[in-house]
C-alpha positions as CSV (number, residue, x, y, z in Angstrom):
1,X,-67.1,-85.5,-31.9
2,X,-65.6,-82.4,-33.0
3,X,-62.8,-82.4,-35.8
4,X,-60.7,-79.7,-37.6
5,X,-61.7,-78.0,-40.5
6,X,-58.8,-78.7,-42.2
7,X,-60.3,-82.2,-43.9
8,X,-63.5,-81.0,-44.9
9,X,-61.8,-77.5,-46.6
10,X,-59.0,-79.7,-48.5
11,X,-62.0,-81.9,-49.9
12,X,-64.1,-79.1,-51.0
13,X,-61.5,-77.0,-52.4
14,X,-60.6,-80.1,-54.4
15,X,-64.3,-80.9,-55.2
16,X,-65.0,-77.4,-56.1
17,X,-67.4,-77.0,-53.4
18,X,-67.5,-74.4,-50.8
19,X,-68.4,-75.6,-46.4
20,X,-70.4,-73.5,-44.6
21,X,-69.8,-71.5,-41.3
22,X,-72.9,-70.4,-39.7
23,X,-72.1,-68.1,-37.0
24,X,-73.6,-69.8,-33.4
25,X,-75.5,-67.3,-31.1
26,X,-77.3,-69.7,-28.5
27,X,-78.9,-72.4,-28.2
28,X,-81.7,-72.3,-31.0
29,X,-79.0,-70.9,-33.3
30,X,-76.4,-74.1,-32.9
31,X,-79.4,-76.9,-32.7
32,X,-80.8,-75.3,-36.0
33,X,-77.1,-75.4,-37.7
34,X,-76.4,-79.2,-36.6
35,X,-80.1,-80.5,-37.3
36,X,-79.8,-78.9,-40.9
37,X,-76.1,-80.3,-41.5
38,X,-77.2,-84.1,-40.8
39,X,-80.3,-84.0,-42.7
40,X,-78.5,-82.3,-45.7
41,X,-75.5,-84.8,-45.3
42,X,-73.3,-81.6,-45.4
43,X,-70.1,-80.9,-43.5
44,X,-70.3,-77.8,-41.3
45,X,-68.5,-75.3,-39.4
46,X,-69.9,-73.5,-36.4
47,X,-68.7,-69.9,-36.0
48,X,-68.3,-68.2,-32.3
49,X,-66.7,-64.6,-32.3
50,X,-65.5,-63.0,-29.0
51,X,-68.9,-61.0,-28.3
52,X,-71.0,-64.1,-28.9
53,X,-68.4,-66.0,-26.7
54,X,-69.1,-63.8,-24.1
55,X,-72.9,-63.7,-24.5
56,X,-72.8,-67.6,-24.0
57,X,-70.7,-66.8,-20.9
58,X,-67.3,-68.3,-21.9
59,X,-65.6,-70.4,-24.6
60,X,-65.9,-73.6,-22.2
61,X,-69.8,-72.9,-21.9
62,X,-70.2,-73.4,-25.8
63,X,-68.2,-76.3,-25.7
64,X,-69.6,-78.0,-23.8
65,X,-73.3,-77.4,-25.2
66,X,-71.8,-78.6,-28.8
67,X,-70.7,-81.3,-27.5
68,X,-73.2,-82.4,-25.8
69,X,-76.0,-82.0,-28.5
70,X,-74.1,-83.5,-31.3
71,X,-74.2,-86.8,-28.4
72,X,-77.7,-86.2,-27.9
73,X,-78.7,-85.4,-31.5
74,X,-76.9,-87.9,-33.2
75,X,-75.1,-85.7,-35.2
76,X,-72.5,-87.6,-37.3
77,X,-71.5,-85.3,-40.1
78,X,-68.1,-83.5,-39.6
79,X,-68.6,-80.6,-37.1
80,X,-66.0,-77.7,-36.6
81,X,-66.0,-75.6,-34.0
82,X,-63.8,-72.3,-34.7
83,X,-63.6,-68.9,-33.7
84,X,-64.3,-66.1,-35.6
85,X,-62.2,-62.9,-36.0
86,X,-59.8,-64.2,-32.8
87,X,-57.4,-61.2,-31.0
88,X,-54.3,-63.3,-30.0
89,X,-55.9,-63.9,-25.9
90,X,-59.1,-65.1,-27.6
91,X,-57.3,-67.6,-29.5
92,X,-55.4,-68.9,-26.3
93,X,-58.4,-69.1,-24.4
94,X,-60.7,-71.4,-27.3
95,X,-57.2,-73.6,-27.8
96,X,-57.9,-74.4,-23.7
97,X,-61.7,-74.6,-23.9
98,X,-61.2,-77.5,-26.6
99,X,-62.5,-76.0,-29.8
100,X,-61.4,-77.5,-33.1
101,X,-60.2,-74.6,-35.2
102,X,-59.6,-70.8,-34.6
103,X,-59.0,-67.6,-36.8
104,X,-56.2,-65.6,-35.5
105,X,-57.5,-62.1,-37.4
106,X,-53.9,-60.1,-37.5
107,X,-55.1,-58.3,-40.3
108,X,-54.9,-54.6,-37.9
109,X,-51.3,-55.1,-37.4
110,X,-48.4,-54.8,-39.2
111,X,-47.5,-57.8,-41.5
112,X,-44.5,-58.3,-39.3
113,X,-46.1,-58.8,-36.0
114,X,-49.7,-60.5,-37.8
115,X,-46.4,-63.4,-39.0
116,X,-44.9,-63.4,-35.8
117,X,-48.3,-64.1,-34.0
118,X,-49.3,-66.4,-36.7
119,X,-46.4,-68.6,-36.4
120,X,-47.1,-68.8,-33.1
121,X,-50.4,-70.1,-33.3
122,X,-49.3,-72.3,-36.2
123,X,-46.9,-74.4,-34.0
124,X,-49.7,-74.6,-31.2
125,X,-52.6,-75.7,-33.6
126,X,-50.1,-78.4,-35.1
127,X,-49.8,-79.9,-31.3
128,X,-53.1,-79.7,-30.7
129,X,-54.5,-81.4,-33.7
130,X,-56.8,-78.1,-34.6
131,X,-56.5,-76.0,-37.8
132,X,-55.9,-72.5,-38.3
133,X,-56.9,-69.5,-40.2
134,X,-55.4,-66.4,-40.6
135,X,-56.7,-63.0,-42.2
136,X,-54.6,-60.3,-44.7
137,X,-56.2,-57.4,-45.4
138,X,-59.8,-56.1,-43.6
139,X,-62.5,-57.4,-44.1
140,X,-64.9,-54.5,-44.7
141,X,-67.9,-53.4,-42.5
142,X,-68.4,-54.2,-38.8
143,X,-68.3,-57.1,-36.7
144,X,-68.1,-56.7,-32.9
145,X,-66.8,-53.1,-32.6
146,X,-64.2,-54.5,-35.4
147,X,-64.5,-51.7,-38.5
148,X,-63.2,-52.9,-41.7
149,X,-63.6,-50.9,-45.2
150,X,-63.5,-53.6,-47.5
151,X,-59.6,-53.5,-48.4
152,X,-58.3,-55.7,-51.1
153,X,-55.7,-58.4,-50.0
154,X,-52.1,-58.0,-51.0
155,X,-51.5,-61.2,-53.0
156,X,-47.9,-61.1,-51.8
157,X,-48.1,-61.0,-48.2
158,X,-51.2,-63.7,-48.6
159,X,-48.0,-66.0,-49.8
160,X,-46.3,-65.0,-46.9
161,X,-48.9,-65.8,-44.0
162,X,-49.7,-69.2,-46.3
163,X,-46.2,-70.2,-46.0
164,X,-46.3,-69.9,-42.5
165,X,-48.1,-73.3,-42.4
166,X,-52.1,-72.1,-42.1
167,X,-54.9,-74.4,-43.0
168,X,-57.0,-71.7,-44.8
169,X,-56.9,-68.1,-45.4
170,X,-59.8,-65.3,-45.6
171,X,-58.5,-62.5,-47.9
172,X,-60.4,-59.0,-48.5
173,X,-61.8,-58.8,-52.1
174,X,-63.9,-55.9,-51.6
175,X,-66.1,-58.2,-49.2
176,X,-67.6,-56.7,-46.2
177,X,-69.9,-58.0,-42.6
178,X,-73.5,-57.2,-42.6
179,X,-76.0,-55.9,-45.7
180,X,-74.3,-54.2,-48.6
181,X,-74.9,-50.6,-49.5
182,X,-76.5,-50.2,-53.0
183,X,-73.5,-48.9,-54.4
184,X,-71.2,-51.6,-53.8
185,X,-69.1,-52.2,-56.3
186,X,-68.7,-56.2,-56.1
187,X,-66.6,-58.7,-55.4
188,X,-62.7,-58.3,-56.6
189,X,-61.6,-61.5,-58.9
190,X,-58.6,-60.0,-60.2
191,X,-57.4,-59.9,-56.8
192,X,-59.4,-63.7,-56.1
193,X,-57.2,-65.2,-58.7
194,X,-53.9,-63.2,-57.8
195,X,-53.8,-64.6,-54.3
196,X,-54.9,-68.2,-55.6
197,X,-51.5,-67.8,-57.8
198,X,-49.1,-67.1,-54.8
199,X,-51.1,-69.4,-52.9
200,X,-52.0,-72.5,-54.6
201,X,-54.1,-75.2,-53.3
202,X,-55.0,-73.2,-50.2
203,X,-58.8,-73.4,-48.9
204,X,-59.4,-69.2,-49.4
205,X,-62.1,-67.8,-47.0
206,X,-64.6,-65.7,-47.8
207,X,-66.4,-63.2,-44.9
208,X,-69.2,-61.5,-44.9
209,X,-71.2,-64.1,-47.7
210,X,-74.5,-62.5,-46.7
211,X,-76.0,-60.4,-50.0
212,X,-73.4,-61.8,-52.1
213,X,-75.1,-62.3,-55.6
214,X,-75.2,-66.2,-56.7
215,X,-73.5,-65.9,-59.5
216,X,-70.3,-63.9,-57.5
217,X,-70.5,-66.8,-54.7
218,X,-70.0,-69.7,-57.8
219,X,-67.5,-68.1,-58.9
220,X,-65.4,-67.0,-55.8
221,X,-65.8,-71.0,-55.3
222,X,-64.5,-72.2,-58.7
223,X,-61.3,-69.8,-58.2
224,X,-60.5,-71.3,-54.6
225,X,-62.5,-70.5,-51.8
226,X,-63.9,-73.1,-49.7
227,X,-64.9,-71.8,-46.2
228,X,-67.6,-69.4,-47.0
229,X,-69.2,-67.5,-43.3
230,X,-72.5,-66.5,-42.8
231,X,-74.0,-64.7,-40.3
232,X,-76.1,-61.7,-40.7
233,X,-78.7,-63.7,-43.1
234,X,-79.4,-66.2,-40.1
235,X,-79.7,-63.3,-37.9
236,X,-82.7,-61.5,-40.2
237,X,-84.5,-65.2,-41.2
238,X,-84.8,-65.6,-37.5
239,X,-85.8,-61.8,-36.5
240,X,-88.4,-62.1,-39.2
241,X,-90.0,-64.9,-38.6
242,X,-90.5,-63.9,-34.7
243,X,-91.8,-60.4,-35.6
244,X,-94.0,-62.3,-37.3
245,X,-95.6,-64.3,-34.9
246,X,-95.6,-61.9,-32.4
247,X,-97.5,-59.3,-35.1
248,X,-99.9,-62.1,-35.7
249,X,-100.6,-62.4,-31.9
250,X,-100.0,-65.8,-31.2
251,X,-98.2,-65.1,-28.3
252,X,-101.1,-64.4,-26.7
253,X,-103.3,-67.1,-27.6
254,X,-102.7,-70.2,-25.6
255,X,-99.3,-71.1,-24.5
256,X,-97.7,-68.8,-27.2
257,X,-95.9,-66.7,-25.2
258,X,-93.3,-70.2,-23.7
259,X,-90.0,-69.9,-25.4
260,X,-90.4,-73.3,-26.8
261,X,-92.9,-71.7,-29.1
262,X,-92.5,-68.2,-29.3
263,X,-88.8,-69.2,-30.8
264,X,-90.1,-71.9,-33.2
265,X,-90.4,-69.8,-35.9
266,X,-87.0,-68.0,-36.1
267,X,-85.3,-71.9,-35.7
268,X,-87.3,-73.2,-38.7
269,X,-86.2,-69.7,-40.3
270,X,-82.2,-70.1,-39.6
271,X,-83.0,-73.8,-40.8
272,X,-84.0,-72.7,-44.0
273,X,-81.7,-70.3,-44.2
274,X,-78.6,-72.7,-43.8
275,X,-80.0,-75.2,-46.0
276,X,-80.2,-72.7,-49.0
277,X,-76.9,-72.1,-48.4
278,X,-76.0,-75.2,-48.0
279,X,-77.4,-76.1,-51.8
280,X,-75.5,-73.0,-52.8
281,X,-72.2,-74.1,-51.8
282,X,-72.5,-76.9,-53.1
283,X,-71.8,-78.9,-49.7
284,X,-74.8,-81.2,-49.5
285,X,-74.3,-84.9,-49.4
286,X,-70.4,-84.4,-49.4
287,X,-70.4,-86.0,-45.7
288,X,-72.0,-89.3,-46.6
Protein backbone atom coordinates (compact mmCIF):
# COMPACT_ATOMS: atom_id res chain seq x y z
CA UNK A 1 0.00 0.00 0.00
CA UNK A 2 1.16 3.33 -0.77
CA UNK A 3 1.75 6.00 2.06
CA UNK A 4 2.89 9.69 2.19
CA UNK A 5 6.26 10.76 2.32
CA UNK A 6 5.73 12.76 5.06
CA UNK A 7 6.70 9.82 7.75
CA UNK A 8 9.65 8.53 6.20
CA UNK A 9 11.24 12.39 5.51
CA UNK A 10 10.38 13.47 9.36
CA UNK A 11 12.34 10.12 10.39
CA UNK A 12 15.27 10.69 8.25
CA UNK A 13 15.65 14.24 8.76
CA UNK A 14 15.71 13.33 12.48
CA UNK A 15 18.03 10.29 11.91
CA UNK A 16 20.30 12.22 9.80
CA UNK A 17 19.65 10.15 6.90
CA UNK A 18 18.60 11.19 3.53
CA UNK A 19 15.24 8.75 1.31
CA UNK A 20 15.63 8.28 -2.07
CA UNK A 21 13.40 9.29 -5.12
CA UNK A 22 14.26 7.37 -8.06
CA UNK A 23 12.55 8.80 -10.97
CA UNK A 24 10.03 5.77 -12.54
CA UNK A 25 10.12 5.51 -16.47
CA UNK A 26 8.27 2.00 -17.10
CA UNK A 27 7.94 -0.99 -16.13
CA UNK A 28 11.67 -2.29 -15.71
CA UNK A 29 12.49 1.11 -14.16
CA UNK A 30 9.68 0.84 -11.04
CA UNK A 31 10.21 -3.17 -10.56
CA UNK A 32 14.05 -2.43 -10.35
CA UNK A 33 13.34 0.58 -7.68
CA UNK A 34 10.82 -1.57 -5.41
CA UNK A 35 12.94 -4.96 -5.72
CA UNK A 36 16.05 -2.94 -4.53
CA UNK A 37 14.07 -0.99 -1.66
CA UNK A 38 12.88 -4.38 0.11
CA UNK A 39 16.03 -6.11 -0.17
CA UNK A 40 17.90 -3.05 1.20
CA UNK A 41 15.19 -2.63 3.97
CA UNK A 42 15.10 1.10 2.77
CA UNK A 43 12.15 3.39 2.50
CA UNK A 44 11.65 4.79 -1.02
CA UNK A 45 10.00 7.32 -3.09
CA UNK A 46 9.04 6.76 -6.62
CA UNK A 47 9.25 9.91 -8.88
CA UNK A 48 6.80 10.42 -12.08
CA UNK A 49 7.12 13.95 -13.88
CA UNK A 50 4.51 15.08 -16.38
CA UNK A 51 6.44 13.73 -19.63
CA UNK A 52 7.00 10.35 -18.04
CA UNK A 53 3.32 10.50 -16.98
CA UNK A 54 2.41 10.85 -20.30
CA UNK A 55 4.81 8.23 -21.71
CA UNK A 56 3.07 5.62 -19.33
CA UNK A 57 -0.20 6.97 -20.78
CA UNK A 58 -1.76 8.70 -17.76
CA UNK A 59 -1.36 9.23 -14.03
CA UNK A 60 -4.05 6.36 -13.39
CA UNK A 61 -1.99 3.93 -15.73
CA UNK A 62 1.14 4.19 -13.19
CA UNK A 63 -1.05 3.77 -10.36
CA UNK A 64 -2.32 1.19 -10.90
CA UNK A 65 0.91 -0.77 -12.13
CA UNK A 66 2.54 0.36 -8.54
CA UNK A 67 -0.03 -0.86 -7.00
CA UNK A 68 -0.32 -3.85 -8.31
CA UNK A 69 3.44 -4.96 -8.17
CA UNK A 70 4.04 -3.94 -4.69
CA UNK A 71 0.74 -6.75 -4.18
CA UNK A 72 2.45 -9.05 -6.41
CA UNK A 73 6.12 -8.47 -5.21
CA UNK A 74 5.59 -8.44 -1.68
CA UNK A 75 6.88 -5.20 -1.22
CA UNK A 76 6.43 -4.03 2.45
CA UNK A 77 8.84 -1.19 2.92
CA UNK A 78 7.21 2.30 2.78
CA UNK A 79 6.46 3.27 -0.85
CA UNK A 80 5.66 6.87 -2.03
CA UNK A 81 4.36 7.69 -5.03
CA UNK A 82 4.89 11.60 -5.93
CA UNK A 83 5.11 13.67 -8.77
CA UNK A 84 7.86 15.41 -9.84
CA UNK A 85 8.08 19.13 -10.89
CA UNK A 86 3.97 19.32 -10.91
CA UNK A 87 2.24 22.62 -13.02
CA UNK A 88 -0.90 23.18 -10.84
CA UNK A 89 -3.37 20.74 -13.56
CA UNK A 90 -0.76 18.02 -13.11
CA UNK A 91 -1.10 18.17 -9.42
CA UNK A 92 -4.99 17.96 -9.69
CA UNK A 93 -4.96 15.19 -11.94
CA UNK A 94 -2.22 12.74 -9.62
CA UNK A 95 -4.50 13.93 -6.34
CA UNK A 96 -7.54 11.98 -8.48
CA UNK A 97 -5.39 9.20 -9.90
CA UNK A 98 -4.56 8.25 -6.15
CA UNK A 99 -0.91 9.05 -5.76
CA UNK A 100 0.55 9.55 -2.29
CA UNK A 101 2.48 12.84 -2.59
CA UNK A 102 2.96 15.53 -5.24
CA UNK A 103 5.41 18.57 -5.83
CA UNK A 104 3.58 21.60 -6.87
CA UNK A 105 6.94 23.41 -8.63
CA UNK A 106 5.77 27.33 -8.41
CA UNK A 107 9.14 28.23 -8.47
CA UNK A 108 8.46 30.24 -12.34
CA UNK A 109 5.91 32.40 -10.80
CA UNK A 110 5.87 35.10 -8.70
CA UNK A 111 6.07 34.41 -4.90
CA UNK A 112 2.63 35.75 -4.56
CA UNK A 113 0.78 33.48 -6.85
CA UNK A 114 3.48 30.19 -6.18
CA UNK A 115 1.71 30.99 -2.10
CA UNK A 116 -1.55 31.39 -3.34
CA UNK A 117 -1.37 28.03 -5.39
CA UNK A 118 0.54 26.39 -2.61
CA UNK A 119 -1.97 27.01 -0.12
CA UNK A 120 -4.26 25.58 -2.23
CA UNK A 121 -2.72 22.42 -2.57
CA UNK A 122 -1.86 22.47 1.13
CA UNK A 123 -5.55 22.39 2.24
CA UNK A 124 -6.28 19.51 -0.50
CA UNK A 125 -3.22 17.22 0.43
CA UNK A 126 -4.31 17.66 4.23
CA UNK A 127 -7.87 16.09 3.17
CA UNK A 128 -6.55 13.59 1.27
CA UNK A 129 -3.99 12.21 3.66
CA UNK A 130 -0.98 12.86 0.96
CA UNK A 131 2.06 15.17 1.49
CA UNK A 132 3.24 18.02 -0.33
CA UNK A 133 6.25 19.65 -1.67
CA UNK A 134 6.86 22.90 -2.91
CA UNK A 135 9.93 24.44 -4.78
CA UNK A 136 11.64 28.33 -4.29
CA UNK A 137 14.01 29.19 -6.52
CA UNK A 138 14.92 27.02 -9.98
CA UNK A 139 16.42 24.28 -9.94
CA UNK A 140 19.11 24.62 -12.67
CA UNK A 141 19.38 22.66 -15.99
CA UNK A 142 16.62 20.90 -17.83
CA UNK A 143 13.92 18.64 -16.99
CA UNK A 144 11.06 18.19 -19.49
CA UNK A 145 11.26 21.40 -21.55
CA UNK A 146 11.60 23.02 -17.83
CA UNK A 147 15.07 25.33 -18.08
CA UNK A 148 16.38 26.19 -14.75
CA UNK A 149 19.99 28.01 -14.26
CA UNK A 150 20.81 26.88 -10.95
CA UNK A 151 19.45 30.00 -8.83
CA UNK A 152 20.08 30.10 -5.15
CA UNK A 153 16.90 29.94 -2.96
CA UNK A 154 15.89 33.06 -1.05
CA UNK A 155 15.98 31.88 2.55
CA UNK A 156 13.17 34.27 3.33
CA UNK A 157 10.57 33.39 1.02
CA UNK A 158 11.65 29.50 1.78
CA UNK A 159 10.03 30.59 5.46
CA UNK A 160 7.28 31.81 3.73
CA UNK A 161 6.15 28.72 1.49
CA UNK A 162 7.20 26.44 4.78
CA UNK A 163 4.75 28.30 6.84
CA UNK A 164 2.21 27.68 4.49
CA UNK A 165 1.95 24.15 6.01
CA UNK A 166 4.28 21.88 3.32
CA UNK A 167 5.74 18.56 4.16
CA UNK A 168 9.14 19.22 2.52
CA UNK A 169 10.79 21.76 0.45
CA UNK A 170 13.44 21.51 -2.51
CA UNK A 171 15.46 24.79 -2.50
CA UNK A 172 18.07 25.85 -5.39
CA UNK A 173 21.68 25.73 -3.95
CA UNK A 174 23.45 26.04 -7.12
CA UNK A 175 22.02 22.32 -7.89
CA UNK A 176 20.99 21.56 -11.39
CA UNK A 177 18.97 18.22 -13.59
CA UNK A 178 21.32 16.13 -15.68
CA UNK A 179 25.37 15.86 -15.73
CA UNK A 180 27.37 18.84 -14.47
CA UNK A 181 29.55 20.94 -16.68
CA UNK A 182 33.25 20.86 -15.46
CA UNK A 183 33.13 24.20 -14.29
CA UNK A 184 30.50 23.98 -11.80
CA UNK A 185 31.09 25.69 -9.10
CA UNK A 186 29.45 23.34 -6.30
CA UNK A 187 26.84 23.11 -4.11
CA UNK A 188 25.84 26.46 -1.99
CA UNK A 189 25.92 25.69 1.97
CA UNK A 190 25.84 29.20 3.03
CA UNK A 191 22.53 29.31 1.46
CA UNK A 192 21.80 25.24 2.75
CA UNK A 193 22.22 26.47 6.27
CA UNK A 194 20.33 29.92 5.81
CA UNK A 195 17.12 28.25 4.70
CA UNK A 196 17.52 25.47 7.46
CA UNK A 197 17.46 28.72 9.95
CA UNK A 198 14.13 30.25 8.69
CA UNK A 199 12.98 26.81 8.24
CA UNK A 200 13.71 24.55 11.00
CA UNK A 201 12.93 20.99 11.21
CA UNK A 202 11.67 20.91 7.66
CA UNK A 203 12.72 17.71 5.41
CA UNK A 204 14.83 20.09 2.56
CA UNK A 205 14.89 18.57 -0.96
CA UNK A 206 17.63 18.21 -2.95
CA UNK A 207 17.16 17.93 -7.16
CA UNK A 208 19.21 16.95 -9.52
CA UNK A 209 21.66 14.45 -6.93
CA UNK A 210 23.15 12.83 -10.03
CA UNK A 211 27.23 13.90 -10.15
CA UNK A 212 26.98 15.43 -6.82
CA UNK A 213 30.45 14.63 -5.10
CA UNK A 214 30.02 12.31 -1.84
CA UNK A 215 31.34 14.39 0.34
CA UNK A 216 28.78 17.54 -0.83
CA UNK A 217 25.76 14.86 -0.64
CA UNK A 218 26.85 14.04 3.39
CA UNK A 219 26.93 17.14 4.01
CA UNK A 220 23.80 18.69 2.29
CA UNK A 221 22.28 15.62 4.62
CA UNK A 222 23.77 16.62 7.94
CA UNK A 223 22.45 20.41 7.36
CA UNK A 224 18.78 19.18 6.63
CA UNK A 225 17.97 17.63 3.57
CA UNK A 226 16.20 14.45 3.52
CA UNK A 227 14.42 13.71 0.11
CA UNK A 228 17.37 13.53 -2.19
CA UNK A 229 16.03 12.77 -6.38
CA UNK A 230 17.79 10.84 -8.73
CA UNK A 231 17.22 10.38 -12.16
CA UNK A 232 19.73 10.90 -14.85
CA UNK A 233 22.30 8.25 -13.13
CA UNK A 234 19.54 5.41 -13.47
CA UNK A 235 18.96 6.60 -16.90
CA UNK A 236 22.98 6.12 -18.08
CA UNK A 237 23.41 2.65 -15.73
CA UNK A 238 20.61 1.29 -17.79
CA UNK A 239 21.62 2.79 -21.34
CA UNK A 240 25.06 1.32 -20.63
CA UNK A 241 24.53 -1.71 -19.74
CA UNK A 242 22.16 -2.36 -22.97
CA UNK A 243 24.74 -0.86 -25.37
CA UNK A 244 26.57 -3.27 -24.02
CA UNK A 245 24.85 -6.30 -24.71
CA UNK A 246 23.79 -5.29 -27.88
CA UNK A 247 27.75 -4.40 -28.83
CA UNK A 248 28.58 -7.86 -27.60
CA UNK A 249 25.93 -9.36 -29.89
CA UNK A 250 23.91 -11.28 -27.78
CA UNK A 251 20.93 -10.21 -29.18
CA UNK A 252 21.54 -12.24 -31.85
CA UNK A 253 22.55 -15.37 -30.46
CA UNK A 254 19.56 -17.41 -29.25
CA UNK A 255 16.56 -15.73 -27.87
CA UNK A 256 18.60 -12.49 -27.09
CA UNK A 257 16.76 -10.28 -28.99
CA UNK A 258 13.04 -11.02 -26.42
CA UNK A 259 12.67 -7.99 -24.19
CA UNK A 260 12.80 -10.18 -21.18
CA UNK A 261 16.53 -10.46 -22.01
CA UNK A 262 17.61 -7.80 -24.07
CA UNK A 263 16.39 -5.42 -20.98
CA UNK A 264 18.03 -7.57 -18.24
CA UNK A 265 21.03 -5.88 -18.14
CA UNK A 266 19.93 -2.18 -17.80
CA UNK A 267 17.35 -3.60 -14.71
CA UNK A 268 20.32 -5.14 -12.92
CA UNK A 269 22.20 -1.73 -13.88
CA UNK A 270 19.36 0.81 -12.31
CA UNK A 271 19.44 -1.94 -9.33
CA UNK A 272 22.79 -1.26 -8.71
CA UNK A 273 22.53 2.09 -9.20
CA UNK A 274 19.74 2.65 -6.51
CA UNK A 275 21.34 0.51 -4.02
CA UNK A 276 24.63 2.64 -4.05
CA UNK A 277 22.55 5.36 -3.49
CA UNK A 278 20.71 3.86 -1.15
CA UNK A 279 24.07 3.13 1.07
CA UNK A 280 24.93 6.76 0.34
CA UNK A 281 21.99 8.22 1.95
CA UNK A 282 22.16 6.44 4.49
CA UNK A 283 18.46 4.91 4.13
CA UNK A 284 19.27 1.19 4.25
CA UNK A 285 17.62 -0.83 6.95
CA UNK A 286 15.70 2.26 8.25
CA UNK A 287 12.29 0.39 7.16
CA UNK A 288 12.77 -2.73 9.29
Amino acid sequence: MLVNAKDMLAKAREGKYAVGHFNINNLEWTKAILLTAQECKSPVILGVSEGAGKYMTGYKTVVGMVNGMIEELGITVPVALHLDHGSYEGCMKCIEAGFSSIMFDGSHYSIEENVAKTQELVKICAEKGMSLEAEVGAIGGEEDGVVGKGEFADPNECKMIADLGVDMLAAGIGNIHGKYPANWPGLSFETLAAIQEKTGTMPLVLHGGTGIPEEMIKKAISLGVAKINVNTECQLAFAAATREYIEAGKDQSGKGYDPRKLLAPGFEGIKATVKAKMELFGSIGKAE
